[in-house]
Structure formats: C-alpha cells, structure tokens
C-alpha positions as CSV (number, residue, x, y, z in Angstrom):
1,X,-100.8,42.8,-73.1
2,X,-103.9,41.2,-72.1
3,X,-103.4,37.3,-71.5
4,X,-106.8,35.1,-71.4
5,X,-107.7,31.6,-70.7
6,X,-107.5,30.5,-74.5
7,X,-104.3,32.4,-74.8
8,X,-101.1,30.0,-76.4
9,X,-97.3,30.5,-77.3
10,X,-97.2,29.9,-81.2
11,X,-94.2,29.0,-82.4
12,X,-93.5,29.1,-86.0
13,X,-90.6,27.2,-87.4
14,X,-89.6,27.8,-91.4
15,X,-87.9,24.4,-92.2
16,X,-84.7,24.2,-94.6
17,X,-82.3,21.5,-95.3
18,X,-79.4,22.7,-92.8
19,X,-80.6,25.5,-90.8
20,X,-84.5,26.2,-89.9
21,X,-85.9,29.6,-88.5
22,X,-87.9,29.9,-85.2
23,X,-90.2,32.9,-84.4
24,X,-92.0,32.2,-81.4
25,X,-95.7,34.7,-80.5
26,X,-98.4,34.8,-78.6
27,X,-102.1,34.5,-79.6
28,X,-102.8,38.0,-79.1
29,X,-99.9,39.1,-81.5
30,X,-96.5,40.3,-80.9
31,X,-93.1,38.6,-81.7
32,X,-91.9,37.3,-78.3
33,X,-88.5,35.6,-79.9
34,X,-86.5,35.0,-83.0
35,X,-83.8,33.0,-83.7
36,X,-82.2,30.3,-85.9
37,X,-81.3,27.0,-85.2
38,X,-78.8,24.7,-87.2
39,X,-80.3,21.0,-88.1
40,X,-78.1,19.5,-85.2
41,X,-78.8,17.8,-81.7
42,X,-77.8,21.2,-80.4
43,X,-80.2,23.0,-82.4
44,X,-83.0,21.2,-81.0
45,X,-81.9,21.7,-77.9
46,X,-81.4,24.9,-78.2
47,X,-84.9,25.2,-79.6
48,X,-86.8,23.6,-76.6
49,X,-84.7,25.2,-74.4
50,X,-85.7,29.1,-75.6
51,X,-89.4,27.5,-75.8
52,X,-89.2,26.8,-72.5
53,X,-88.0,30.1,-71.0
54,X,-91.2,31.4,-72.2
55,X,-93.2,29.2,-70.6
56,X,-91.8,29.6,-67.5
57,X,-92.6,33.3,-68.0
58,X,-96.2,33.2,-69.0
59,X,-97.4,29.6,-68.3
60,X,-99.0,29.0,-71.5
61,X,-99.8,25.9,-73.7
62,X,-97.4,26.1,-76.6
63,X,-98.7,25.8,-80.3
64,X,-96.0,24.7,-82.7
65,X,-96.4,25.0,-87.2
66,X,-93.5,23.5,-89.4
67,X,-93.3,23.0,-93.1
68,X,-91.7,19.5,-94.0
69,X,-93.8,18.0,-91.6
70,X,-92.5,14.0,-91.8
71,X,-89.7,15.0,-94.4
72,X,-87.8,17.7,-93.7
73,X,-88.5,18.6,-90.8
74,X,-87.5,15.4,-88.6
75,X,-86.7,14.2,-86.1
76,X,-87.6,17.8,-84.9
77,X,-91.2,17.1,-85.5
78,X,-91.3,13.9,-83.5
79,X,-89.3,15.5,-80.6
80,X,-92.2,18.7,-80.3
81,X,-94.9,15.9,-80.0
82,X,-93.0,14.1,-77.5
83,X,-92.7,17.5,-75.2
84,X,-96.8,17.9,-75.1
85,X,-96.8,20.6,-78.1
86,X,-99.7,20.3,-79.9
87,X,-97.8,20.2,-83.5
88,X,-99.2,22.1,-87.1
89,X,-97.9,20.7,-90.3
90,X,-97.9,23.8,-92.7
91,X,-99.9,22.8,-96.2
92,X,-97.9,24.2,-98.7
93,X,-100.6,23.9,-101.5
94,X,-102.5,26.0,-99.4
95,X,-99.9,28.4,-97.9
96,X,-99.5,29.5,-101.4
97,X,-102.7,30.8,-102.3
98,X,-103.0,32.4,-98.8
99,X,-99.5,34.5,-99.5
100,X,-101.0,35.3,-102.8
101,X,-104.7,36.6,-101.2
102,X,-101.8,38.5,-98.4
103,X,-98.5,38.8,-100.2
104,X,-95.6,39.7,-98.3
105,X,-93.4,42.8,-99.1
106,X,-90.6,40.1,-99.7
107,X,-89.9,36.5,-99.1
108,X,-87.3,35.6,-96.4
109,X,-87.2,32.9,-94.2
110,X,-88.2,35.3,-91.2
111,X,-90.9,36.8,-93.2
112,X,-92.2,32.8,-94.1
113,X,-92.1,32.5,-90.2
114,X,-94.4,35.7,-89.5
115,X,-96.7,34.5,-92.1
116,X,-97.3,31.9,-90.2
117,X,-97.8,33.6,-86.6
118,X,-100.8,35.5,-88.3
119,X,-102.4,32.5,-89.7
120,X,-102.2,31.4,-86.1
121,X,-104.2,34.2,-85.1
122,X,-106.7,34.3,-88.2
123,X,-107.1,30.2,-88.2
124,X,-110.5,31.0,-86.0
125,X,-111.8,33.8,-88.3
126,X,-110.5,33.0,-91.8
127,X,-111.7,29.2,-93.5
128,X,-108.4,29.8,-95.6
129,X,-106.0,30.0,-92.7
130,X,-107.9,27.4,-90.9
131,X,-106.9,25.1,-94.2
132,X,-103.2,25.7,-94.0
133,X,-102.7,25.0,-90.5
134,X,-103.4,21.3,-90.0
135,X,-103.0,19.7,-86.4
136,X,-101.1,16.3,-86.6
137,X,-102.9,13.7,-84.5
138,X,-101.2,10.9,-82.7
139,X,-101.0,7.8,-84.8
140,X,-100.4,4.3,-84.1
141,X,-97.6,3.2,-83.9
142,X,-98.0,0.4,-85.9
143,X,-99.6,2.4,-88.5
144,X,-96.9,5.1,-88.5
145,X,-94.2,1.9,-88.9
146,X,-96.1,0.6,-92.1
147,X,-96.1,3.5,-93.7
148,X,-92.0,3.3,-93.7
149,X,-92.2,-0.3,-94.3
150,X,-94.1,0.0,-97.1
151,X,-92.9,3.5,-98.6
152,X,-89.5,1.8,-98.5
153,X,-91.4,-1.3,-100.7
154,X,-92.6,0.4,-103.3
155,X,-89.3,2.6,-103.4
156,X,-87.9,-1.2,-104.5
157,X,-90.7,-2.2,-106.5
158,X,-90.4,1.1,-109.1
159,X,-86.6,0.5,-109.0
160,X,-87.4,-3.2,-110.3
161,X,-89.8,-2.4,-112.8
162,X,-86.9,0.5,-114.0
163,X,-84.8,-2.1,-114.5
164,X,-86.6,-4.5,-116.0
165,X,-88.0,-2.1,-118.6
166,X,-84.3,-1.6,-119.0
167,X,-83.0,-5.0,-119.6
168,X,-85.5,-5.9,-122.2
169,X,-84.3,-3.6,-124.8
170,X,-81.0,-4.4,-124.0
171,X,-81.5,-8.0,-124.4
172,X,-82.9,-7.3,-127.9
173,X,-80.0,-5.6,-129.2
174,X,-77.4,-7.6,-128.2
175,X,-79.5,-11.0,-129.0
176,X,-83.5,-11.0,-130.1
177,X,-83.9,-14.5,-129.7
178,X,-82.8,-15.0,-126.1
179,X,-85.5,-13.0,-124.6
180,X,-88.3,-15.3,-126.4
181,X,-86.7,-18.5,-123.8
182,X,-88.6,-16.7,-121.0
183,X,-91.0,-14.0,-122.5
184,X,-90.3,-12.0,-119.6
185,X,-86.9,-10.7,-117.8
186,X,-88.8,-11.1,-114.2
187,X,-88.2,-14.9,-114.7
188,X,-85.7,-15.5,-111.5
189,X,-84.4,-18.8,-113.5
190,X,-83.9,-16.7,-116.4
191,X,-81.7,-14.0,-114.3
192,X,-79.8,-17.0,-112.3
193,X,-79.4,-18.2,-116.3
194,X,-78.0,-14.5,-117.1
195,X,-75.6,-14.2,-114.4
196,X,-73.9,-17.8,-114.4
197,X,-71.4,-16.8,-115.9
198,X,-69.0,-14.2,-116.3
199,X,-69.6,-13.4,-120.2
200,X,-73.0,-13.3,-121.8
201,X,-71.4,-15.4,-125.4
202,X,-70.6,-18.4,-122.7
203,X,-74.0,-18.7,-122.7
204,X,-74.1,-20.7,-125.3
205,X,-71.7,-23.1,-125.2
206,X,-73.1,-24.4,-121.7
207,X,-73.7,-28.0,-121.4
208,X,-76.6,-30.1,-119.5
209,X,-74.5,-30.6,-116.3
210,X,-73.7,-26.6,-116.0
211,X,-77.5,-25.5,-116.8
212,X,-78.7,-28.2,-113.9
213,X,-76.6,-26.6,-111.8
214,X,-78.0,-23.3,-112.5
215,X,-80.8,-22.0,-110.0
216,X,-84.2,-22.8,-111.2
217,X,-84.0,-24.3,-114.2
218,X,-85.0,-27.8,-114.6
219,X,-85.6,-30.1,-117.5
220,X,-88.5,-28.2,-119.1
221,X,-86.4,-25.0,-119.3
222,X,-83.4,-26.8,-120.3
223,X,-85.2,-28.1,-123.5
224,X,-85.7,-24.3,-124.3
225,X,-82.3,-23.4,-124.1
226,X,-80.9,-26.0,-126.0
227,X,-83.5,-24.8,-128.6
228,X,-82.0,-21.1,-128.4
229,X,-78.1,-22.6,-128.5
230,X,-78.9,-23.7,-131.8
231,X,-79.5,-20.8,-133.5
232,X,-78.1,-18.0,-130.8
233,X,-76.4,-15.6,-132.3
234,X,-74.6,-11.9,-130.8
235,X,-74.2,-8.3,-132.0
236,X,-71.4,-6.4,-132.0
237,X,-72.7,-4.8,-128.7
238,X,-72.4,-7.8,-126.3
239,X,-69.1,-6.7,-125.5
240,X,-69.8,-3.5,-124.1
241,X,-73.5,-4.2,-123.6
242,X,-73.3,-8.1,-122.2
243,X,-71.7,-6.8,-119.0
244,X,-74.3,-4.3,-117.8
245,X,-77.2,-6.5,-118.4
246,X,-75.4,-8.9,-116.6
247,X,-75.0,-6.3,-113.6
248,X,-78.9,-5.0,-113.5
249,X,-79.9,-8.7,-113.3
250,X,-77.6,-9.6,-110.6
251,X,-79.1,-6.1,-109.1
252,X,-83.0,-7.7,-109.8
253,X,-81.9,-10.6,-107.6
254,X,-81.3,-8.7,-105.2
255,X,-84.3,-6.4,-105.3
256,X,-86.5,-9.4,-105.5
257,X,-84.8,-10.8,-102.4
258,X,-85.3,-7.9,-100.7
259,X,-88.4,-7.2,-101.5
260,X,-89.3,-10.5,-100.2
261,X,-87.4,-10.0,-96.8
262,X,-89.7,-6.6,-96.6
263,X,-93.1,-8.5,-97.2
264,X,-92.2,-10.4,-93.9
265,X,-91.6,-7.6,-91.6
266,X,-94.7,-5.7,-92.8
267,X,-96.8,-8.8,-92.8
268,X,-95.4,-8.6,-89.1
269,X,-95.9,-5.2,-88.3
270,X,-99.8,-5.7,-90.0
271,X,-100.5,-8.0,-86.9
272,X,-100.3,-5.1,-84.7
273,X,-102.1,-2.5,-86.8
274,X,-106.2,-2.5,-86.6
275,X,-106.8,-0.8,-89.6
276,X,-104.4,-3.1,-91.5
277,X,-106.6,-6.1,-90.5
278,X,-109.6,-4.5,-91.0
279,X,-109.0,-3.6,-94.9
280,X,-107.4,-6.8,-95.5
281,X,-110.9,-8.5,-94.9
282,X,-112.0,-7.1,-98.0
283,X,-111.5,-9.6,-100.8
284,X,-108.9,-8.7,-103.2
285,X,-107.1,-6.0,-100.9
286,X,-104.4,-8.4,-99.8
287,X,-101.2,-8.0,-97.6
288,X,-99.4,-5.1,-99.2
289,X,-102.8,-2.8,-100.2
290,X,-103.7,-3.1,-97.1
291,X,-100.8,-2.4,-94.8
292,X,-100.2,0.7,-97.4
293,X,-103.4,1.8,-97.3
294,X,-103.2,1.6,-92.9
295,X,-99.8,3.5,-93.4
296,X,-100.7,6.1,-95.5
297,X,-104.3,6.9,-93.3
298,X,-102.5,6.5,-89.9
299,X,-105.8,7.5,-88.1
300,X,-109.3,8.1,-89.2
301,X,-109.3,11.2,-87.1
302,X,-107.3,13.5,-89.3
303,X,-110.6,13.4,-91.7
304,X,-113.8,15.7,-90.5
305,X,-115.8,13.8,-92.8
306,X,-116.4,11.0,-95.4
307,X,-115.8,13.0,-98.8
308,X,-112.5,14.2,-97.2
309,X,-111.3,10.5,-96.6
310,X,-112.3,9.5,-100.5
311,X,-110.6,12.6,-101.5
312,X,-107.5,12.1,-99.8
313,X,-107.6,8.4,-101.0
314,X,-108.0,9.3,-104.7
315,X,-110.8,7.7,-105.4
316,X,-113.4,11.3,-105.5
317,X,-113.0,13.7,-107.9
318,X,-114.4,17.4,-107.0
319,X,-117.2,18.9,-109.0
320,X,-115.8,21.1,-112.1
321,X,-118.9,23.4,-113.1
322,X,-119.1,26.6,-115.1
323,X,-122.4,27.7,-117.1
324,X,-123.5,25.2,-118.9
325,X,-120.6,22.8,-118.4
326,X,-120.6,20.0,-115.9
327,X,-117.4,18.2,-114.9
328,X,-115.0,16.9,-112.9
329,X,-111.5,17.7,-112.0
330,X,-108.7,15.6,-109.7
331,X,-108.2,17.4,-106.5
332,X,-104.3,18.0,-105.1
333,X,-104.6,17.1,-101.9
334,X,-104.3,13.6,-102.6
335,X,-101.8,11.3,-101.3
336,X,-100.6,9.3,-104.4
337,X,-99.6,6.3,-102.4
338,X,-103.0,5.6,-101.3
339,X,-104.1,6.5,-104.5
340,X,-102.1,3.8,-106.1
341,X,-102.7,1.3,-103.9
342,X,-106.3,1.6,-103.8
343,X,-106.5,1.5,-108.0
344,X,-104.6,-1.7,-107.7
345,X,-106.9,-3.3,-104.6
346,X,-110.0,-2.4,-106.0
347,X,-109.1,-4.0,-109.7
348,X,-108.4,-7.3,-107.2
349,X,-111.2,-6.9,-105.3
350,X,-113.9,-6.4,-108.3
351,X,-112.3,-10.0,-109.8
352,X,-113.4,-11.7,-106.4
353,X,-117.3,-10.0,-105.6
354,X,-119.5,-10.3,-108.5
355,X,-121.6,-7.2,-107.5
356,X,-118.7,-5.1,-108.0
357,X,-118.0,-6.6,-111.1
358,X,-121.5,-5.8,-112.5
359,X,-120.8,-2.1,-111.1
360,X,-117.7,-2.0,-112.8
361,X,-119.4,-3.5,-116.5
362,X,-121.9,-0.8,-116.1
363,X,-119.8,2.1,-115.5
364,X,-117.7,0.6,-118.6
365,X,-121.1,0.7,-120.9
366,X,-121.7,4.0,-120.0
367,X,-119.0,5.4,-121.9
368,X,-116.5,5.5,-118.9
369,X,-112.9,4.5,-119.1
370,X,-111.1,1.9,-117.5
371,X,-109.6,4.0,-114.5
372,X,-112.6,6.1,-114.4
373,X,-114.6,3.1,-113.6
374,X,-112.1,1.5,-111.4
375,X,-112.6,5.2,-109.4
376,X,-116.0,5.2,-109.2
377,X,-116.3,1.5,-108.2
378,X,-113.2,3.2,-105.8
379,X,-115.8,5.7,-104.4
380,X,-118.2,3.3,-102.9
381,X,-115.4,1.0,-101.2
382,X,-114.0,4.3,-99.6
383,X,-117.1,4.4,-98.0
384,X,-117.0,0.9,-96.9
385,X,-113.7,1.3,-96.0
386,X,-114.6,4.5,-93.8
387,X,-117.4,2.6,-92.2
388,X,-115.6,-0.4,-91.0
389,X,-113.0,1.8,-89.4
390,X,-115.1,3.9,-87.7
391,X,-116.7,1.1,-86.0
392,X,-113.8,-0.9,-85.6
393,X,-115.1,-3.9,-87.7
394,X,-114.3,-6.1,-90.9
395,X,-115.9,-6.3,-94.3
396,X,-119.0,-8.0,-94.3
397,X,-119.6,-10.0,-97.7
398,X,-123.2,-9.7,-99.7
399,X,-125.6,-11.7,-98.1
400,X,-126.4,-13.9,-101.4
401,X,-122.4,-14.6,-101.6
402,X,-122.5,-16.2,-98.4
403,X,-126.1,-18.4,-98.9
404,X,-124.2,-19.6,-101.8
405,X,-121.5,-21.0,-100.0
406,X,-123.2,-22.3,-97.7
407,X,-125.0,-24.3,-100.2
C-alpha cells in the first residue's frame, strides 16, 4: 500500500447506548482493525490503546467520526480531543440521504462504521460527503460551560411552565374563585398561600395573624383573601385533587428557587465568555439570551460564512422555488435553542431601538406575520451579531439614538 504525506488513520466509531463499534482505516482504503468496545473506562481504554498500536506502526495523524457527538457519545468524545485527534461529529440528517444516494446491502453496526471510512475517503471529491463529516473545533471553555448551564435552565423553565399550565385547571375545578385572588399561579405569595397548610379547605378558615405569617403576603393581599373567604366554596374533587396541586406548587417553589440559583452561576460563567459580553451589548438581549446564544455558537469558526450562521441561528429561511412559485421553507439544520432564544431577544430588543421597531411595523404592513417579522427583523441582527464577533467588538447603537441622549 502506498502511504503519502496527506495520508491519516480514520477511525470510525458507530455510537450506541452500551456498547459502540470501532473500525479503524487508512486514507487510501483498507480496513486496518475492528472491534467493539463496551461504554466503560475500560472500553476507552481499550480504544486508545488499539489506536495507538497503529500509530506506532505507520506514524500517521489519526482522524476520528462519531455519531452522538455531545450526547451519546461522551465522555469518549472529549477524551479523542484531549489525545490530539482531530474529532468528526457524524450529521445524521445528512448521513441519511448519503446511505440513500449509496445504500448498503444491509444495516449493521459494522456496516454504519464502513460507511463512514468511505466518506472519509470521498469527503475531498464528493460535496455530499464533505457535509456529513463535520470537524469539531475547540471551543471556549466558557462557552462550552454556558451551554450546560443554560441547557440545564431552560430544562427548568419548560418544567415550570408544565406545571403551571397544570395547576390552573386544577385550581378551577376544585375552586373557580380562588385563582381570580392572584390572576396567575406564578404568584410566589400565592404558592407560599397554597402550601401553608396541609389541606387546601383550611384555606379558608385562616385568620389575619396566620396569613401575616405567610410568605409574601402583606396587607394589600390579605384584603383579597378575606374577600375570597367570604364566598369560597369546594368541589367534591378537593379531596383527591387539593393534595396534588398542593404538591406541584411546593415543586414551583422549588423550580423558581433554582432557577434563580442558576441565573447566578451563568451570570458568573458570562464574565468569562467574550461572545457572551459581546451579545449582551445589544439592547434587549439581556443575561440569559445572551449566555444561550454564546453556548449554543461555541465559536464563530464552525461557520464558513454569514448565511450559515443565520441559518443555524433560525432566523434565515432557504429559498423554496419551483416554476412559477416562489417561497420559502425552514431549513433542519437549525439549532432550536438558539432559535428560541433569539425569537425572544429580538422581540426585547425591537421594544428598546426605534429603528427596529419601524422595521418590524413595516414587515407587519406588508402582510407578514408576527414570527415572520420577528425573523426577518432576526436576519439583519444575525448579521450584526456575526460582525461584532468577528471583530471582537460590542454593539454600536444608531448614531441619532446617541445625539439624543446626549441632548
């Protein structure tokens, strides 16, 4: 076999939840190894260890592609980048429509990693097999930690919402009037109110000294729960129903709480990250857009250009044209996070800069949307956002915004 200057090991690992399969190759073709590895310390080590032997034997720089790149696959991932591997995360979307362009004669695990030894080999000749091989750059580390921070914050926040939207129609079966003291479950005096004692028809009978001495509520509020004693009144349900209402709110105390405890440690973390900083100076983005935002991009250089950055972001749709039709269509490579945090920074942002409250207006008159407009207002602040980073500076504001503060 002839070996050249640009020749590399590949290694090709087909992730699964317990057990992954490793065939290791070189550029030129031909299976060097195979083997499998269990999901344990040993594994890995097993796995460097056979990585190594052929290293030693044709001193080459090693190439490793993984599915579950940042799920499944870790810590295995994080352990090939600390040995000097230059890693490949495996896009699955794409992988797809390349096995269906070169199907397999059957799907195994040690067919999956073959599959991906060719596209090794065809990733300089074939755009498609270029696409499904995608090289994972280092990231800060800040960045990389506000991505978990925040991950883990929006994990609380949706399980919060869930049961708030939970508690509501609860509340209105067991008692409609007792929601309309607060309006809202989200109230924490309202929850402290729920949970004070240990059966929801108590509730009623509470005197002024025991609602003081509930958490939050004060004179004002007190005034509106005398009102609802007067004419409270329970369903049937509150005996079997009363409890578990009682048990999500105590469970919304503690989401808020924590929830709060997470806010510090990213606003922590977001002292450390550049591109947190940066996005923050735009008005409206704010602590927790931001820091997502930083978390989910990790580094600028992952993107070959603009467009790919507002794609991956959400916030461009790709061109849907056939004959005489022209339209648009969302793309699937697009990191929801980002997506989400962006729709809710950039519906901030246009409340604080009057230009992009005017865009907004316009797009609205033209027939477009609500979210459609928020997008496109999106589009243009993707590009801001793309331009600060690249030059490693903050937003700048319009300059008639700042001559009229200065007035």
């Amino acid at each position: 076999m002839n070996i050249n200057n640009s020749s590399h090991i590949q290694v090709a690992v087909d992730i699964g939840s317990r057990e992954h399969y490793v065939a290791i190759g070189l550029s030129e073709g031909g299976i060097l190894d195979e083997f499998s590895i269990p999901h344990t310390p040993a594994g890995f080590q097993s796995f460097f260890s056979r990585i190594e032997r052929q290293e030693r034997l044709y001193h080459l720089p090693v190439n490793v592609a993984m599915e579950g790149y940042n799920g499944w696959a870790r810590p295995l991932d994080s352990q090939v980048q600390k040995h000097g591997y230059q890693l490949y995360n495996v896009n699955n979307l794409k992988l797809a429509r390349f096995k269906e362009i070169f199907p397999a004669p059957a799907k195994s695990d040690s067919i999956d990693a073959h599959k991906m030894l060719e596209l090794f080999q065809l990733q300089d000749h074939l755009p498609l097999a270029k696409g499904v091989l995608q090289a994972v750059l280092p990231v800060p580390v800040a960045n990389q930690r506000l991505k978990r921070l925040t991950r883990r914050r929006r994990q609380l926040t949706n399980e919060k919402i869930a049961l708030q939207n939970r508690i509501q129609p609860d509340l209105q079966a067991i008692c409609p009037t007792l929601l309309d003291i607060t309006g809202s479950v989200d109230n924490l005096w309202f929850l402290h109110f729920l949970t004070c004692r240990d059966d929801m028809v108590k509730l009623v009978r509470l005197q002024s000294k025991s609602l003081y001495a509930v958490q939050g509520v004060g004179k004002r509020y007190i005034n509106f729960i005398r009102d609802w004693q007067k004419q409270a009144e329970f369903s049937n349900e509150v005996e079997e129903v009363g409890p578990m209402i009682q048990e999500d709110a105590r469970r919304l105390l503690a989401l808020v709480t924590s929830i709060k405890v997470m806010d510090v440690k990213i606003n922590q973390q977001m002292q450390a990250s550049v591109y947190a900083q940066h996005i923050d100076s735009i008005p409206g983005f704010g602590l927790v857009c931001s820091s997502e935002l930083a978390g989910e991009i990790g580094t600028l250089e992952r993107f070959p250009k603009q467009s790919s950055f507002s794609i991956y972001i959400g916030m461009a749709p790709l061109d849907n044209q056939s004959g005489a039709y022209q339209g648009t269509k969302s793309p699937k490579h697009v990191n929801t996070r980002a997506r989400k945090a962006m729709m809710t920074a950039v519906c901030r942002h246009m409340a604080c800069v009057p230009e992009s409250r005017a865009y907004y207006d316009k797009k609205r008159s033209e027939g477009k949307t609500h979210n459609k407009a928020i997008r496109a207002l999106g589009r243009h602040i993707s590009r801001v956002i793309w331009s600060m980073l690249r030059h490693d500076r903050d937003y700048i504001e319009p300059i008639r915004v700042q001559m009229k503060t200065a007035a």
